[in-house]
C-alpha positions in Angstrom: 4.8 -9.6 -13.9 3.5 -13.1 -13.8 -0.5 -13.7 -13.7 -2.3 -16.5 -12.0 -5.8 -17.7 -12.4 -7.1 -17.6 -8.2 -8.0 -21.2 -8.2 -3.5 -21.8 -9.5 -2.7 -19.2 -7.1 -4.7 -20.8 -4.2 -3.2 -24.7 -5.2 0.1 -23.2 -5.2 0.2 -20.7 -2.6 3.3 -21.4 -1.2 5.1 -21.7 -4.8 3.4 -18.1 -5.4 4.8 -16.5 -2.2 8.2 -17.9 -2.9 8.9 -16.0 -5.9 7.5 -12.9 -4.3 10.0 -13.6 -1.4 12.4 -13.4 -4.7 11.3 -10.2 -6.0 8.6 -11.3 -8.0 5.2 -9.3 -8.5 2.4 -11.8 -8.9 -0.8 -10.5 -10.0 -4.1 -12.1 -9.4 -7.0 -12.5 -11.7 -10.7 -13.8 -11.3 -14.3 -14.7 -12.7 -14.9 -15.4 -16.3 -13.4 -12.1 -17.8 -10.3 -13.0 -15.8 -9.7 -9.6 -14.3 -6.8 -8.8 -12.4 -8.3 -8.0 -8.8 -5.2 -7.8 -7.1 -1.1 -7.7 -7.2 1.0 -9.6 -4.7 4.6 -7.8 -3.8 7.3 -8.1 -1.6 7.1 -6.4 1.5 10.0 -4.3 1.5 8.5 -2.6 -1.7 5.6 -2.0 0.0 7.2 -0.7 2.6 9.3 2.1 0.6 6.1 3.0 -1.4 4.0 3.7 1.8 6.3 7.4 2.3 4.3 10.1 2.0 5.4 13.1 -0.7 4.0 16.7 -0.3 4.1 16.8 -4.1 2.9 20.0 -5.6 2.4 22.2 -2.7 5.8 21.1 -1.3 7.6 24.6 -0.2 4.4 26.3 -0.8 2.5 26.7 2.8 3.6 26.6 6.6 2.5 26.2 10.0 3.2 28.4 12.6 1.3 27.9 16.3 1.5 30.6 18.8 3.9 30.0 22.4 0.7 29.9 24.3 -1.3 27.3 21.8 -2.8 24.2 23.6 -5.6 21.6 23.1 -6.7 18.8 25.0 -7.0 15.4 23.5 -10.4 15.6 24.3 -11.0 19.4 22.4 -8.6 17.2 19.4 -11.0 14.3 19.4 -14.5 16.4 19.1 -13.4 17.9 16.1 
């Protein structure tokens, strides 16, 4: 993963987002201790990484609601 100073990533912007557009992660790092505040990724990985997993409690509860079950949207947004 490539890191860039703010200030580099800012005067090359469109340079940065090209090698994201290739794959590329580009991470982003500020102030004096030059901490990385953020990382720059394609979209399509951000994409597949937004899927929610039950993880460990996967197979391990269920939901049943009775035939005659029913709320409003109003008695759902009270709660």
């Amino acid at each position: 993963m490539k890191t860039l100073q703010l200030a580099e990533a800012k005067t090359h912007f469109s340079a940065v987002l090209k090698d994201v557009e290739l794959g590329n992660e580009i991470a982003i790092s500020y102030g004096k201790k030059k901490e990385t505040i953020a990382v720059i990724i394609p979209y399509e990985k951000w994409k597949k990484s937004r899927k929610r997993e039950l993880g460990s409690l996967e197979g391990r509860g269920s939901v049943t609601f009775a035939d005659d079950w029913y709320m409003t949207d109003e008695e759902f947004c009270e709660s």
